[in-house]
N, CA, C and O of each residue as an XYZ file, in Angstrom:
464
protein
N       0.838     -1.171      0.000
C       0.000      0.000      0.000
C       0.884      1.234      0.000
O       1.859      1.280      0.749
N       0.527      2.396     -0.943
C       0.941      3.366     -0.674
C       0.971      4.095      0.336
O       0.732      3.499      1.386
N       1.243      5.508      0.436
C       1.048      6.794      1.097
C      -0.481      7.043      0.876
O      -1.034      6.755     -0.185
N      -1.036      7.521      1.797
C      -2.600      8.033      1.478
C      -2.638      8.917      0.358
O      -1.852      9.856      0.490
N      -3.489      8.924     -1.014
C      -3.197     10.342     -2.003
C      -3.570     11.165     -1.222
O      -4.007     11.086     -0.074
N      -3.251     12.530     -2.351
C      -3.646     14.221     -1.747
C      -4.992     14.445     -2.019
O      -5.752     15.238     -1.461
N      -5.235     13.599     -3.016
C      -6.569     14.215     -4.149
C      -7.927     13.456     -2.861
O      -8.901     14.125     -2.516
N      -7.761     12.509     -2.524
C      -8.989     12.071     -1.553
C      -8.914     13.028     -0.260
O      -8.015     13.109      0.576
N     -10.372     13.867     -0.369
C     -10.582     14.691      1.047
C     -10.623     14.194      2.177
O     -10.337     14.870      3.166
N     -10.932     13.107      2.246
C     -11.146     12.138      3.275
C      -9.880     11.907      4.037
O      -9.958     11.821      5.262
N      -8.543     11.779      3.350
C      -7.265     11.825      3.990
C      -6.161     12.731      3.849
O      -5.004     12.563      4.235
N      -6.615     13.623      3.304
C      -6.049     14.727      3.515
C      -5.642     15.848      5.347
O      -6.613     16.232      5.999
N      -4.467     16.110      5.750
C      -4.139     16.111      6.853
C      -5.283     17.154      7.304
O      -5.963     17.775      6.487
N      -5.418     17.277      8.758
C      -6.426     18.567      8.981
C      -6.257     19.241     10.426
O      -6.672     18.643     11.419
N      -5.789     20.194     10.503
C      -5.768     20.556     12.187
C      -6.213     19.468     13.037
O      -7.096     18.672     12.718
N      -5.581     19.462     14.116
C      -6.224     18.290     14.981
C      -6.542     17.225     14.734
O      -7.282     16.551     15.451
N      -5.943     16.784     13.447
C      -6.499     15.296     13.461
C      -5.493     14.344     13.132
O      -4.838     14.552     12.110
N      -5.293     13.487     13.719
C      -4.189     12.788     13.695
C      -4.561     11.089     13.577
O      -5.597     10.533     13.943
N      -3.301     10.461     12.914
C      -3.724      9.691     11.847
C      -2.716      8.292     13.097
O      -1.855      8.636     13.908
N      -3.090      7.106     12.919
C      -1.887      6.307     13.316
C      -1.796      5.138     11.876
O      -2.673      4.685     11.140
N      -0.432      4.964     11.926
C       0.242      4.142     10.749
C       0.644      3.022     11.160
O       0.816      2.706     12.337
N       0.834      2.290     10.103
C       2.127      0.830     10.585
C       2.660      0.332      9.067
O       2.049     -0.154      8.115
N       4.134      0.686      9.283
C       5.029      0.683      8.620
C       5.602     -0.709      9.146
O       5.633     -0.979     10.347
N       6.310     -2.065      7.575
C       6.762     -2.894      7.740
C       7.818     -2.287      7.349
O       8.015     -1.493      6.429
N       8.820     -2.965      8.537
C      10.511     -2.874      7.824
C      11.120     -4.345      6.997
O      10.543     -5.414      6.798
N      12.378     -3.941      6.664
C      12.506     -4.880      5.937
C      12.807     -6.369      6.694
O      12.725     -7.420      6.057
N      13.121     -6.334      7.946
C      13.065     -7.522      8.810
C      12.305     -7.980      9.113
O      12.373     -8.817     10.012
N      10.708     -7.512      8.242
C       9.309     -8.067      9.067
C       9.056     -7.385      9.924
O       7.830     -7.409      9.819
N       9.267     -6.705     10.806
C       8.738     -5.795     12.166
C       7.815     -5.280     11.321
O       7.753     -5.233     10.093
N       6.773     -4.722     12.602
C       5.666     -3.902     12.261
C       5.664     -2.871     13.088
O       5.143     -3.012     14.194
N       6.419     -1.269     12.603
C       6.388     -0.368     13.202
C       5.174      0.151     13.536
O       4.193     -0.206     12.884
N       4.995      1.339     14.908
C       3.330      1.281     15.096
C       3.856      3.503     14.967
O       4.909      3.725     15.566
N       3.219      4.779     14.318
C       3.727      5.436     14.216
C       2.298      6.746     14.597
O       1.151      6.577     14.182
N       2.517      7.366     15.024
C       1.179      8.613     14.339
C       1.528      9.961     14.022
O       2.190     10.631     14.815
N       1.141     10.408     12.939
C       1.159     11.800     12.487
C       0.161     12.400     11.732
O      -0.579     11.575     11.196
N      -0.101     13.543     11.515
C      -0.983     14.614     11.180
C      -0.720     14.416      9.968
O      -1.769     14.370      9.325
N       0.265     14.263      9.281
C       0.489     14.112      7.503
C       1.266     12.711      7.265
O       2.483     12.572      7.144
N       0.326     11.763      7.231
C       0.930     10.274      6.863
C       1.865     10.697      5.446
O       3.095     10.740      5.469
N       1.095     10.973      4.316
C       2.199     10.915      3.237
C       3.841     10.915      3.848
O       4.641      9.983      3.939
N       3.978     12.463      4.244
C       5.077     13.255      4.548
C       5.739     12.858      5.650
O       6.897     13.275      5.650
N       5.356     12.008      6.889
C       6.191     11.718      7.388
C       6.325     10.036      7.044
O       7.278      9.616      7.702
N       5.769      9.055      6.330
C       6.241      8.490      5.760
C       7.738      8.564      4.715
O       8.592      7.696      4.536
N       7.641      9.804      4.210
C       8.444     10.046      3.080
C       9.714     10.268      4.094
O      10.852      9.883      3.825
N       9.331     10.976      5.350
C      10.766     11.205      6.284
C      11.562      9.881      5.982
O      12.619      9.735      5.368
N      10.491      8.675      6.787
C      10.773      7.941      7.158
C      12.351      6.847      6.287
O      13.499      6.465      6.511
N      11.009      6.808      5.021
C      11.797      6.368      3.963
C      13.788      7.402      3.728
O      14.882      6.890      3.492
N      13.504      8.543      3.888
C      14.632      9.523      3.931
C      15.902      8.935      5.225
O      17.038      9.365      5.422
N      15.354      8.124      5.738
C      16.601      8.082      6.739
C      16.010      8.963      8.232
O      16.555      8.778      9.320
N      14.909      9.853      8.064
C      14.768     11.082      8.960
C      13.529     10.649      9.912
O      12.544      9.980      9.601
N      13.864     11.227     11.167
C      12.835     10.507     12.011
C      12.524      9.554     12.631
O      13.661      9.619     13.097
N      11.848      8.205     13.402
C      12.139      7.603     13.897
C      13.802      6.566     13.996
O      14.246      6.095     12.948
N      14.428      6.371     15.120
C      15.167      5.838     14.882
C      15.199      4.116     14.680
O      16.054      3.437     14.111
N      14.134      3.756     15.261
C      13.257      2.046     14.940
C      13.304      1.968     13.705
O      13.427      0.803     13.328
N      13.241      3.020     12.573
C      13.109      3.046     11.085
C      14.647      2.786     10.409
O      15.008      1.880      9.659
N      15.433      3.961     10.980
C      16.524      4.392     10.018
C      17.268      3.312     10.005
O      17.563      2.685     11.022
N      17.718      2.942      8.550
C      18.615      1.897      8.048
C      17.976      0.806      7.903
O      18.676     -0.199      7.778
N      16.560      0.645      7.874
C      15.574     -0.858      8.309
C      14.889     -0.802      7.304
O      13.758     -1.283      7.376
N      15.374     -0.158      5.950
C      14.065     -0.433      4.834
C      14.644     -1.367      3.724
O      15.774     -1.854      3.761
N      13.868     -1.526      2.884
C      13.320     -0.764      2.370
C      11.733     -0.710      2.767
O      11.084     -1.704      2.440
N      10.984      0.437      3.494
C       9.646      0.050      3.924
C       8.693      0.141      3.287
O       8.702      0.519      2.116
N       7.780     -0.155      3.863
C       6.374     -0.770      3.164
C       5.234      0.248      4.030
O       5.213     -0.137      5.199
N       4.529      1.121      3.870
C       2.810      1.676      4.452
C       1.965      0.590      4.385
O       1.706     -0.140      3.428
N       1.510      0.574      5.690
C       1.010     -1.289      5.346
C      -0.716     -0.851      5.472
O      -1.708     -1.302      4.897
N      -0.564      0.077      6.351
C      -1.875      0.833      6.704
C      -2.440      2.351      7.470
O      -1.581      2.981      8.087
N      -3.472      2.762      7.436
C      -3.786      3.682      7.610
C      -4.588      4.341      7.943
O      -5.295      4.670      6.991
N      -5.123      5.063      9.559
C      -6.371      5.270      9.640
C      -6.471      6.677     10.733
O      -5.774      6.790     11.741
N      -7.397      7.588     10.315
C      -7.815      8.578     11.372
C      -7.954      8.611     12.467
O      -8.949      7.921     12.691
N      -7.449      9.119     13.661
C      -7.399      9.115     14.765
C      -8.361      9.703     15.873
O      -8.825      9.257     16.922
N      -8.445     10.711     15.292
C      -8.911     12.063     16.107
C      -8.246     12.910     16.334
O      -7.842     13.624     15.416
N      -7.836     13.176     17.838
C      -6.997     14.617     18.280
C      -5.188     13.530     19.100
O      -5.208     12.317     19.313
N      -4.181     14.266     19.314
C      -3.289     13.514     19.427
C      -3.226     12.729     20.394
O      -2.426     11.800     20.494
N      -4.307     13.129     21.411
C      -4.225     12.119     22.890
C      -4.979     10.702     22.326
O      -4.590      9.586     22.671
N      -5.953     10.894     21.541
C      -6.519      9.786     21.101
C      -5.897      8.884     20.308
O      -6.131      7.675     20.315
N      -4.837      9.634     19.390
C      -3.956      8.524     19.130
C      -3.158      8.160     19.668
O      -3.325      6.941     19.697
N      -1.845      8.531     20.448
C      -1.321      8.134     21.393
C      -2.272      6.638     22.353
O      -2.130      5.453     22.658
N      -2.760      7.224     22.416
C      -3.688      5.677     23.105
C      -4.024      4.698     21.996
O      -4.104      3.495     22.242
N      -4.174      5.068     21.077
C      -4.328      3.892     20.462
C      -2.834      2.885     19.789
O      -2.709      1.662     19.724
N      -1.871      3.990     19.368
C      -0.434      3.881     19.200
C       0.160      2.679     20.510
O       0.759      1.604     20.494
N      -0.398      3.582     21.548
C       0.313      2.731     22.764
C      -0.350      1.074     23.064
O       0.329      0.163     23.537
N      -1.766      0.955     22.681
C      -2.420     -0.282     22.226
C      -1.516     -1.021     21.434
O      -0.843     -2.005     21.742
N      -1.615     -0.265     20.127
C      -1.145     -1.362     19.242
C       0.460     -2.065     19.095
O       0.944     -3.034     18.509
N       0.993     -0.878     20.064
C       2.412     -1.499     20.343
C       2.585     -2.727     21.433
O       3.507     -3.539     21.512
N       1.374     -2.598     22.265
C       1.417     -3.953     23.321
C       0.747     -5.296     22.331
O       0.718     -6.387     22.901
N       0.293     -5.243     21.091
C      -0.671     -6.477     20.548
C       0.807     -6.914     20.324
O       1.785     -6.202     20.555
N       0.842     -8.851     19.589
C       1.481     -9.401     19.429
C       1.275     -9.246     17.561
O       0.425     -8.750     16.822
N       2.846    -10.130     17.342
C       2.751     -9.319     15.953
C       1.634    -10.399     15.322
O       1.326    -10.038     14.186
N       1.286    -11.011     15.529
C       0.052    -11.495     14.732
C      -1.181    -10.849     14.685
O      -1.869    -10.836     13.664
N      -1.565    -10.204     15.943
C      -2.740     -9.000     16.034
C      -1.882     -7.827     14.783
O      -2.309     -7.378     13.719
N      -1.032     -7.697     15.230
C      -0.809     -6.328     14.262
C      -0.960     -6.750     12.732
O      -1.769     -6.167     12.009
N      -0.124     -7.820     12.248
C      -0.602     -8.612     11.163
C      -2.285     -8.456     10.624
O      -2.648     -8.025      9.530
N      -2.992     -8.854     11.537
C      -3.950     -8.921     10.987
C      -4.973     -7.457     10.938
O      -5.938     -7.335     10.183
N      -4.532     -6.482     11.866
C      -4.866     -4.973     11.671
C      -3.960     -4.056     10.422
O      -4.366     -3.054      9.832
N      -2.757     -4.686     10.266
C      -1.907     -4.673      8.654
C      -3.094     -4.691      7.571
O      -3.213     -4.005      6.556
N      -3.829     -5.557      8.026
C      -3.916     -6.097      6.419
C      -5.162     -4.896      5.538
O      -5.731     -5.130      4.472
N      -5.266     -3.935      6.193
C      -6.121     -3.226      5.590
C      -6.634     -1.727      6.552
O      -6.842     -1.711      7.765
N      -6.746     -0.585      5.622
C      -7.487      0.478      6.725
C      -8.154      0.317      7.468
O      -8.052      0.832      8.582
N      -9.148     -0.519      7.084
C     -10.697     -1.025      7.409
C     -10.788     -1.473      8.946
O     -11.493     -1.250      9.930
N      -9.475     -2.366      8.521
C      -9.236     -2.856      9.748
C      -8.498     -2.461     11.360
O      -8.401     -2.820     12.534
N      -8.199     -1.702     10.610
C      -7.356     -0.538     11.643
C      -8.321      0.577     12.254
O      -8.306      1.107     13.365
N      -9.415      0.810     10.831
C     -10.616      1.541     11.772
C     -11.084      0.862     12.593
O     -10.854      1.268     13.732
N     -11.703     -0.090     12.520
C     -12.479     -0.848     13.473
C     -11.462     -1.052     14.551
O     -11.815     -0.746     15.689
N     -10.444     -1.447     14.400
C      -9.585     -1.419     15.917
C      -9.730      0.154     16.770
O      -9.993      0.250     17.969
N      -9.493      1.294     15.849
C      -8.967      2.570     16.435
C     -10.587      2.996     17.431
O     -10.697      3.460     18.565
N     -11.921      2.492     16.156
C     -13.398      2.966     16.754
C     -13.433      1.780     18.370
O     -14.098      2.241     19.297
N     -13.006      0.902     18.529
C     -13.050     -0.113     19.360
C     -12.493      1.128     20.959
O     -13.268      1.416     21.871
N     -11.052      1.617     20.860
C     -10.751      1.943     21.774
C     -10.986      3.008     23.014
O     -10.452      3.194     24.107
N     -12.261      3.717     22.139
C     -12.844      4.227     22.753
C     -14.641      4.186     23.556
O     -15.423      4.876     24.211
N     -14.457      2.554     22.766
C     -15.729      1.765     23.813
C     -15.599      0.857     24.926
O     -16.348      0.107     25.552
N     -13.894      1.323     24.959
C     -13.687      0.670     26.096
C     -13.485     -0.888     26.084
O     -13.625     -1.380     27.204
N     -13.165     -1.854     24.999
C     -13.367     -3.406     24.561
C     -11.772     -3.477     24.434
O     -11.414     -4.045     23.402
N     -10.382     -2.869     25.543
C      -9.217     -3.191     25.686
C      -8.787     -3.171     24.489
O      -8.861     -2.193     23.745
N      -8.173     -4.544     24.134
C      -7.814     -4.536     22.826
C      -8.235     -4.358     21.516
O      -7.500     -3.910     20.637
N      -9.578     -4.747     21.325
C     -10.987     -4.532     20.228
C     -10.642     -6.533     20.021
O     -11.540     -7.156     19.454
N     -10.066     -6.902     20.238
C     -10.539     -8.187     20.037
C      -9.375     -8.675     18.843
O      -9.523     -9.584     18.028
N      -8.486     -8.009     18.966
C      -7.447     -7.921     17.231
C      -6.045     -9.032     17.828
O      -5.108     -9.353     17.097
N      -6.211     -9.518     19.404
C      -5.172    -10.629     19.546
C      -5.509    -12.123     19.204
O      -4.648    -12.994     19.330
């Protein structure tokens, strides 16, 4: 999967709203990341710039991608998905869709959303 395009309004960055990612490196890991402009700090990423879990570990992969809310809300969900095992993350990998339904989960209170 790519970078989110520019041309869809739907993911286009927006004050306050913050996005969480998961980037595969080239060892298989599944980085867990969040930012306000997925494209662009993807593109860091790829650059060498920015996380250091990243630099020298690609060539990487955007595996997925989904809206957050405001940054405390992702942070909590970031900090979720870094405790799942990599088979939960695997299977929240495999699509936005699926990463929404995890991200809408964490604020009904259902711990993990059910993704271990």
């Amino acid at each position: 999967m790519s970078a989110p395009p520019d041309n869809d309004p739907e993911r286009r960055p927006v004050a306050d709203s913050w996005w969480v990612y998961l980037v595969r490196r080239a060892d298989n890991a599944i980085y867990t990341g969040i930012a306000t402009d997925v494209e662009r700090r993807f593109t860091e990423h790829r650059e060498g710039r920015g996380a250091k879990a990243l630099r020298g570990r690609g060539p990487l992969e955007l595996l997925a991608s989904s809206a957050a809310g405001d940054r405390s809300r992702a942070q909590r969900v970031e900090t979720r998905i870094k405790r799942l095992s990599k088979t939960a993350k695997e299977r929240l990998a495999a699509s936005d869709e699926r990463l929404t339904e995890f991200i809408e989960t964490i604020d009904d209170g259902q711990g993990d959303g059910g993704a271990a």
